[in-house]
C-alpha positions as CSV (number, residue, x, y, z in Angstrom):
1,X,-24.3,-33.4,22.7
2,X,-22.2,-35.9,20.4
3,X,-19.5,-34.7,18.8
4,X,-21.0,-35.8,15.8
5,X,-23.7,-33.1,16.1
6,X,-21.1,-30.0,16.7
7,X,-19.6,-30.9,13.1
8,X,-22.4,-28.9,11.3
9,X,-22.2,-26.3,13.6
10,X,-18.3,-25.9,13.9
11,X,-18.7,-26.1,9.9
12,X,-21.0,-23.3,9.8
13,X,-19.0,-21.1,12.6
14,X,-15.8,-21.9,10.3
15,X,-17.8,-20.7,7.4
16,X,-19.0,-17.6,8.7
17,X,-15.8,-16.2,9.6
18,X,-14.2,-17.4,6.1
19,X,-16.7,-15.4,4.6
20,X,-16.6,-12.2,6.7
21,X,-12.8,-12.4,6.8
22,X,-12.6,-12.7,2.6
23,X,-15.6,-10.2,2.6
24,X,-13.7,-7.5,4.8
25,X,-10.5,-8.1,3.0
26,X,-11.9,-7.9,-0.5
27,X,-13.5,-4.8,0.6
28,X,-10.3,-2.9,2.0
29,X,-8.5,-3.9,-1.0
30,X,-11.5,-2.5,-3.6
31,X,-11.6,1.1,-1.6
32,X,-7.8,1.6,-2.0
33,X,-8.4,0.3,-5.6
34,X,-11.1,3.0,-6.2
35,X,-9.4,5.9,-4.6
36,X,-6.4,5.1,-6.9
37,X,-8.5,5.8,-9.4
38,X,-9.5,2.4,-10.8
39,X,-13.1,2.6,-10.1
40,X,-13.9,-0.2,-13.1
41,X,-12.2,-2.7,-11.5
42,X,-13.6,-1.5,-7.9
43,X,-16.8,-1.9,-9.0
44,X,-16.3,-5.4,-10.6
45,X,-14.7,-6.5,-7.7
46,X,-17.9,-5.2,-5.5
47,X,-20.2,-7.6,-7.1
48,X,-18.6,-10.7,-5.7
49,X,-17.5,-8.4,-2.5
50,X,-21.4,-8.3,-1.9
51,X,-21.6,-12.2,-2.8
52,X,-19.7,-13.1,-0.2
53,X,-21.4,-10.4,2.4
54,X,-25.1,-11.7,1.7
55,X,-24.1,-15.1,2.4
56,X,-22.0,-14.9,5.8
57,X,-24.5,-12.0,6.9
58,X,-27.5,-14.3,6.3
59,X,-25.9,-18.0,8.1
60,X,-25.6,-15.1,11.2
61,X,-29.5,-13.3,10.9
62,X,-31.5,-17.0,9.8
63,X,-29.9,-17.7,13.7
64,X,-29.9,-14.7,15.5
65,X,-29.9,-16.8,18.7
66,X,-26.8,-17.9,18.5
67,X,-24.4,-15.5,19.8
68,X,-21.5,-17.6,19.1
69,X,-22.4,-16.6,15.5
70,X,-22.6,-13.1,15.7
71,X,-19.3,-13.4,17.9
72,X,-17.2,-15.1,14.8
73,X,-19.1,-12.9,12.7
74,X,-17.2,-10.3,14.3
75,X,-14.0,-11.8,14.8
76,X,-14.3,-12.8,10.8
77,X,-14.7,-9.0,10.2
78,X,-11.3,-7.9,12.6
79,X,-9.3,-10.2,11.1
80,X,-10.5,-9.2,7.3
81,X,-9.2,-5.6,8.2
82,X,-5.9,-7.4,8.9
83,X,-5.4,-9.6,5.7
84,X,-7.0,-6.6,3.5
85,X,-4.7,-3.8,5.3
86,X,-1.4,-6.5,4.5
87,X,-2.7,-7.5,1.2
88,X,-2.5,-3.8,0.1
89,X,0.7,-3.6,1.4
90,X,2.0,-6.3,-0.3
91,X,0.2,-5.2,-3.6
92,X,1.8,-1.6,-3.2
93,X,-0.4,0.2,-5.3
94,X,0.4,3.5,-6.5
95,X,2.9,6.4,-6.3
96,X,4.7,7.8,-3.3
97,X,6.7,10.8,-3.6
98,X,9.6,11.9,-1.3
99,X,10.6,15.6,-0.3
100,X,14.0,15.5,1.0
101,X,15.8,18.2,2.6
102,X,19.7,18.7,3.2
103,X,22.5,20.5,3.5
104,X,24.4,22.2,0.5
105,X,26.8,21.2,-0.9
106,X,25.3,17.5,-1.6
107,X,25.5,15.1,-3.9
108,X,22.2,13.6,-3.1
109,X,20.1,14.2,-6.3
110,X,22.9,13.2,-8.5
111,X,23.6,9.6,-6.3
112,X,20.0,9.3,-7.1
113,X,19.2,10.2,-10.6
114,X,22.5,7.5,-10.8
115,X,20.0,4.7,-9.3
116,X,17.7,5.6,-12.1
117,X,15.2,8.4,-10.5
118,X,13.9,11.5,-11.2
119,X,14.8,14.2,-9.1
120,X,13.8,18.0,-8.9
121,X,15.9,19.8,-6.7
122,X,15.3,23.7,-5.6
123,X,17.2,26.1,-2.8
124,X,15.5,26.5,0.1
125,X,16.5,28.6,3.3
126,X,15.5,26.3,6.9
127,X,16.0,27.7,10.5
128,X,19.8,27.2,10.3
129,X,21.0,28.3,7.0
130,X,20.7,26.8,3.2
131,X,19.1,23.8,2.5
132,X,18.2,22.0,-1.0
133,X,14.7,20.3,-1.4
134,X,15.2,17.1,-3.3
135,X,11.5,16.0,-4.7
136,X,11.1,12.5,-6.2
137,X,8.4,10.6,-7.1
138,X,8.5,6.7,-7.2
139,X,6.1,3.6,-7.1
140,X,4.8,2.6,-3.5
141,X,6.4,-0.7,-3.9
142,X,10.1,0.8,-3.9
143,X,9.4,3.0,-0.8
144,X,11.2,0.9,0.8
145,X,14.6,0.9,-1.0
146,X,14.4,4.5,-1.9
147,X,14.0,4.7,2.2
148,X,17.7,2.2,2.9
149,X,19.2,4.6,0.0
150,X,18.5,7.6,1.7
151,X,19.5,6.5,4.8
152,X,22.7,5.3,3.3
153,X,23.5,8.4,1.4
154,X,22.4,10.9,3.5
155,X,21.6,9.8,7.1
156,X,21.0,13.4,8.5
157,X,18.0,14.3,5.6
158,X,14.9,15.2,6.7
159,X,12.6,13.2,4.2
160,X,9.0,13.9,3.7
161,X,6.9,10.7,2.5
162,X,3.4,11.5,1.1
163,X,0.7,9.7,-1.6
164,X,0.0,11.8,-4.3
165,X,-3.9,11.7,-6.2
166,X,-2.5,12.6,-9.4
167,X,0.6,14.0,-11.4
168,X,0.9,14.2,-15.0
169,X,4.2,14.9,-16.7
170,X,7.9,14.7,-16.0
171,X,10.4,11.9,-15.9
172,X,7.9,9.3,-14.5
173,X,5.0,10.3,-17.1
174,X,7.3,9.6,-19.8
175,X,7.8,6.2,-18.9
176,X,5.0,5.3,-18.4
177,X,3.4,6.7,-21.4
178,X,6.5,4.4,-23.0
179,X,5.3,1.5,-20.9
180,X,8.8,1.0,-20.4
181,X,9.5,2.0,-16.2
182,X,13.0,2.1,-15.3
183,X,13.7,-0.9,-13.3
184,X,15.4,0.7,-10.1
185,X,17.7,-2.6,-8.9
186,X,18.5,-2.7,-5.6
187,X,21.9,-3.8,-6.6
188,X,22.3,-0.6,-8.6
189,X,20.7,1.2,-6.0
190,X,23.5,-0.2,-3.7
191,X,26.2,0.5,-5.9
192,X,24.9,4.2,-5.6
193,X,25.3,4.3,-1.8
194,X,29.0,3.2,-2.0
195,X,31.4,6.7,-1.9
């Protein structure tokens, strides 16, 4: 064969896994959307989510003889799981909250109520004495820095990291409700962590 003929065919392999790839991605992202809770916008993304499916699904069945097709069909679909699961990531959606336990006498809550986060704090007895649960609740996206501030101000916590589905009231709700979230600057955050 001349390489001129392979150019429709490497066009439609390319294709293909474009497709599945931006199909499976799309399709990651609008499940975490709708079990957020945004099922409006999940189901307006599934319309173009199906567009793209119907497409790569039927350049792979009109040439079911072609196993190199159903081969980057599947490679298309693998990699999709990738981007989706990072784009998510990146997108952060949602609230993580953090139980945190320690020893008494701490300043933990205070240190972080002074980076600008609400804490609840209650007395708890563990298998070696007093403890104090810390729970906070903050957007996914800052899981990280509340994680380096932790570590920072208390290095020996035990901290709990779990999604909630839903909370309503408390410090967080009434910012929100204001549409006005408290920023929660790193370099604050760091100012915090210095004794």
């Amino acid at each position: 064969m001349r390489p001129e003929s392979w150019r429709p065919v490497l066009h439609d392999l390319l294709l293909i896994f474009l497709l599945q790839a931006l199909y499976v991605a799309i399709t990651t992202v609008r499940w975490i959307i709708l079990v957020r809770g945004h099922p409006v916008l999940a189901s307006c993304i599934s319309f173009f989510e199906n567009l793209l499916y119907i497409v790569a699904l039927g350049m792979v069945v009109t040439k079911l003889g072609d196993p190199m097709r159903v081969v980057v069909y599947a490679l298309g679909y693998a990699t999709g799981a990738l981007v989706g699961f990072k784009v998510e990531e990146k997108l952060a959606l949602g609230y993580t909250m953090f139980q945190i336990i320690t020893r008494p006498p701490s300043t933990l809550a205070q240190r972080l109520r002074e980076a600008g986060m609400g804490v609840t704090v209650w007395g708890a007895e563990g298998r070696e004495g007093d403890r104090l649960v810390l729970m906070v609740l903050a957007r996914r996206k800052w899981t990280p820095m509340v994680m380096k501030l932790l570590q920072e101000l208390d290095p020996n916590a035990f901290v709990l990291q779990s999604a909630p589905q839903a909370f309503r009231g408390g410090f967080l709700d009434k910012y929100l409700k204001q549409g006005a979230l408290p920023a929660y600057p790193i370099q604050a955050a760091a100012e915090v962590a210095r004794p």
